[in-house]
N, C-alpha and C positions, 0 to 999 in steps of 0.2 A: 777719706780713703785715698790712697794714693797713687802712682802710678809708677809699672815698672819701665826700670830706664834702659836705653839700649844696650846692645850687647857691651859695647865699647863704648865709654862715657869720656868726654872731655868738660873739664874743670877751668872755664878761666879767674884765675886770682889777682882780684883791684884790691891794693893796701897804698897808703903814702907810703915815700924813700925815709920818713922818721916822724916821730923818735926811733932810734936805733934798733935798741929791745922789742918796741913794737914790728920793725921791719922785718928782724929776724927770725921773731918768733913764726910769722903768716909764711915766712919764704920757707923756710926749714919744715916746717908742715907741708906747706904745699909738696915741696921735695918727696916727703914720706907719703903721701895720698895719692902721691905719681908714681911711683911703686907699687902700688898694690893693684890687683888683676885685674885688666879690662877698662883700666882708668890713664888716664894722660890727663897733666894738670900744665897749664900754661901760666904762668908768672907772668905779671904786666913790666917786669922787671928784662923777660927775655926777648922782649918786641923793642928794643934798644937798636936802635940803626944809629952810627957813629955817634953813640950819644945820647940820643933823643929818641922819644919814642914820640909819633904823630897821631893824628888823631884817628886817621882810616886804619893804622895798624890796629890799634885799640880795639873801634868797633868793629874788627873782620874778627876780631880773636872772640870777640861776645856773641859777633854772630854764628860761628864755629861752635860754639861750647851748648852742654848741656847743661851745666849749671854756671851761674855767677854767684861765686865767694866772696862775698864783700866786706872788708875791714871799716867799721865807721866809727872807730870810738872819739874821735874828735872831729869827726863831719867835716875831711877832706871834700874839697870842693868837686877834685878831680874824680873822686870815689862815688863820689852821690850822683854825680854826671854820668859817670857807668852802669849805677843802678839805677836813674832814669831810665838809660837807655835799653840794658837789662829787662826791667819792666814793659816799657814798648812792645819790646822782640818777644815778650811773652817768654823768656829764661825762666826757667827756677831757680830760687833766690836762698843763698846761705848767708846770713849777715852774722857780724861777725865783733863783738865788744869788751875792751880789758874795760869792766864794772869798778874795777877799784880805783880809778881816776876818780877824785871827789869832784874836783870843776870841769871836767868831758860830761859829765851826768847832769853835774846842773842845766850846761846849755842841750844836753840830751833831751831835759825834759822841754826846758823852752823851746825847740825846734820841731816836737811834737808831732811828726806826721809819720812815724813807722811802727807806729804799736799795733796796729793790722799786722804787717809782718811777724813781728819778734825775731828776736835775735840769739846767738848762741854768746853765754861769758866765757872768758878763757883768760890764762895770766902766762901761758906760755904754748909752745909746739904740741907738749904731748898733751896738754887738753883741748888744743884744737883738732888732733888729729881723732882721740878718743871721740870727740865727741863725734866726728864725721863716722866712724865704726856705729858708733850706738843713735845716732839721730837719722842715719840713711838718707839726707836730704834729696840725694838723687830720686827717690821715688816719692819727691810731694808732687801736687798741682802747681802749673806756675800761676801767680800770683795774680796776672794781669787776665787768665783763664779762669780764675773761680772768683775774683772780685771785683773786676773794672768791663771785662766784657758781656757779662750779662744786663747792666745798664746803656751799654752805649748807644748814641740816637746821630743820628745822621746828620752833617755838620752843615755848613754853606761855601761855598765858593769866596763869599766878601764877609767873612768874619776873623776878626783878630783879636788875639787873647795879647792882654796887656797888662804887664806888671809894673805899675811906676815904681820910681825911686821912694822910700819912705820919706825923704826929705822934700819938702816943693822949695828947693832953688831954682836958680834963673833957668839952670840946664834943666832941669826938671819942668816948671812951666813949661817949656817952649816945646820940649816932645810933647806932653800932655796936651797945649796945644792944637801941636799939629794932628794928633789922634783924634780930637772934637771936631777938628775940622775934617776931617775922613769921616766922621761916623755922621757929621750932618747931611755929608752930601751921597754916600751908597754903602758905608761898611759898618757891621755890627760890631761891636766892640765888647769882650766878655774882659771883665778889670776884676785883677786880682787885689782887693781892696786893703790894703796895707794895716786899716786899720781895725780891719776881721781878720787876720791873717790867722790867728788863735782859731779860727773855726774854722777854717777848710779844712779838708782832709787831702788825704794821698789820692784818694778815691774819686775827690773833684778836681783836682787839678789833671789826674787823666783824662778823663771824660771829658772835661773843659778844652785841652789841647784837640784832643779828638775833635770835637764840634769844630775847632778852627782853622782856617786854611792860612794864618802864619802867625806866627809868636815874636810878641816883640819885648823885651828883659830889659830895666836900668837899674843898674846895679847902686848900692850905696858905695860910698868912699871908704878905704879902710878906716880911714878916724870917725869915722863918726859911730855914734853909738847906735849898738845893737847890729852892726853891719855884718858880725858873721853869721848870727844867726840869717837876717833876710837872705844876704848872697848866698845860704848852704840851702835855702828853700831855691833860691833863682839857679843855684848848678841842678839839683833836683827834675825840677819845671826842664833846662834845657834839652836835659838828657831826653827827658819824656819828647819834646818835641822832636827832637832828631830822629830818635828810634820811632816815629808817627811820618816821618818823611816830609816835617814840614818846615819850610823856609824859616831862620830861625835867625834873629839881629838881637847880639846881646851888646850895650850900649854901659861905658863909662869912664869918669872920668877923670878916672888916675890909670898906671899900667898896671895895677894891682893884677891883673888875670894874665900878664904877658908869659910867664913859662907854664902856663897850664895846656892840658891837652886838648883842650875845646877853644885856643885864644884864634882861630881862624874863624871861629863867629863873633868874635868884640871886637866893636867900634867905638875906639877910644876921642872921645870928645872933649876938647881943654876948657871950648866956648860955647857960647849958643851958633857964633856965626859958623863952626863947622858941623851942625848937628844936620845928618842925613840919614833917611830909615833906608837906602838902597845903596848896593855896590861892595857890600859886603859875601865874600865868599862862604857856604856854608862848608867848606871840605870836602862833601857827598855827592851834591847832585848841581856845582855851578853857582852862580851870582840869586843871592835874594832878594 
């Protein structure tokens, strides 16, 4: 059953700036869904300050909206980090997929944490807009309201959710580490085990963030294999953390995440000798 939405609905729209056709399709739609009565649709496209868009304009505009529209057919980093955060704020959730990519589906399936959701297909504007007409997504439940909060269990003050790197290099060891020695001396440590990654769900990695009072992420390298999938579960995870309010250090060590919209929580590491879990800004609320 679903719910009806206010008088006046605002729409915020996450798509990457390409492919092209993809870009235009989500923006041109969007255009037309902003049109029609009692709806205002914001393009992540219009929160451009000389340029750039930052990260507080982003989440004011998710926290603003009634729904988040989200484009994921090749698990932008920046895009899944909005539907984290999306998720969080408890938004209603429009996902958003061109099915006819043959390799976007394949690592579709290997990334595996949004078949709870589902998603709407489209190949162009006016099937995304139809479909908005005929699927009413304004009046579902949001997501994080009828599947993540009726489990929730009350977290601790000294526990931290920890995603290592898939790979144990030297940088790897040394955070790892450092987190065993936390956790022998007062902090609980819930570890997102790299090597079950296949069985978590969406589902746990909320309620997981939730129990913890901070999130600590080390991203893979882009060479190395398998790195987009883990990183588009780690933009995922961050998003959730942030939209939870919690102190969030995402760690690595290339600039691989340098023009993303969340790069004011990476801490880019070359060595072990400058690996540090504090002093990093999270954007929102100050120094982590």
């Amino acid at each position: 059953m679903g719910v009806m939405p206010p008088e006046e609905s605002t729409i915020f729209f996450g798509y990457p700036s390409g492919p092209e056709s993809l870009r235009e399709a989500i923006s041109a739609a969007a255009t037309r869904i902003g049109k029609l009565p009692n709806t205002r649709a914001i393009p992540w496209e219009s929160l451009r300050v000389s340029g750039n868009v930052v990260i507080d304009a982003v989440l004011d505009a998710v926290d603003a909206a009634d729904l988040a529209a989200l484009e994921l057919t090749h698990l932008n980093p920046n895009v899944l980090f909005e539907l984290g955060y999306s998720i969080a704020r408890n938004r209603r959730l429009w996902l958003l997929r061109d099915t006819s990519d043959e390799d976007a589906g394949r690592k579709w399936k290997q990334f595996g944490l949004l078949t709870d959701i589902g998603y709407t297909s489209y190949l162009n504007s006016e099937h995304v807009f139809a479909a908005f007409q005929r699927e009413a997504p304004l009046n579902r439940i949001a997501f994080f309201e009828r599947s993540i909060q009726p489990g929730l269990t009350p977290g601790s003050d000294e526990t931290l959710f920890y995603a290592p790197s898939a790979y144990p290099n030297e940088m790897a060891r040394a955070i790892s580490d450092r987190v065993e020695a936390e956790r022998r001396q007062r902090v609980k440590v819930i570890i997102d085990d790299v090597a079950e990654g296949q069985s978590q769900t969406l589902i746990w990695y909320a309620r997981s963030v939730y129990q913890s009072a901070a999130v600590l992420i080390h991203l893979v390298e882009a060479r190395r294999t398998g790195a987009g999938i883990y990183n588009a579960r780690a933009a995922l995870t961050a998003g959730l953390a942030v939209g939870m309010d919690k102190p969030t250090l995402i760690i690595t060590e290339d600039d691989q995440l340098a023009p993303l919209d969340y790069r004011q929580l990476v801490l880019t590491c070359s060595s072990t000798s400058t690996t540090t879990l504090v002093g990093v800004d999270d954007g929102r609320d100050g120094p982590v």
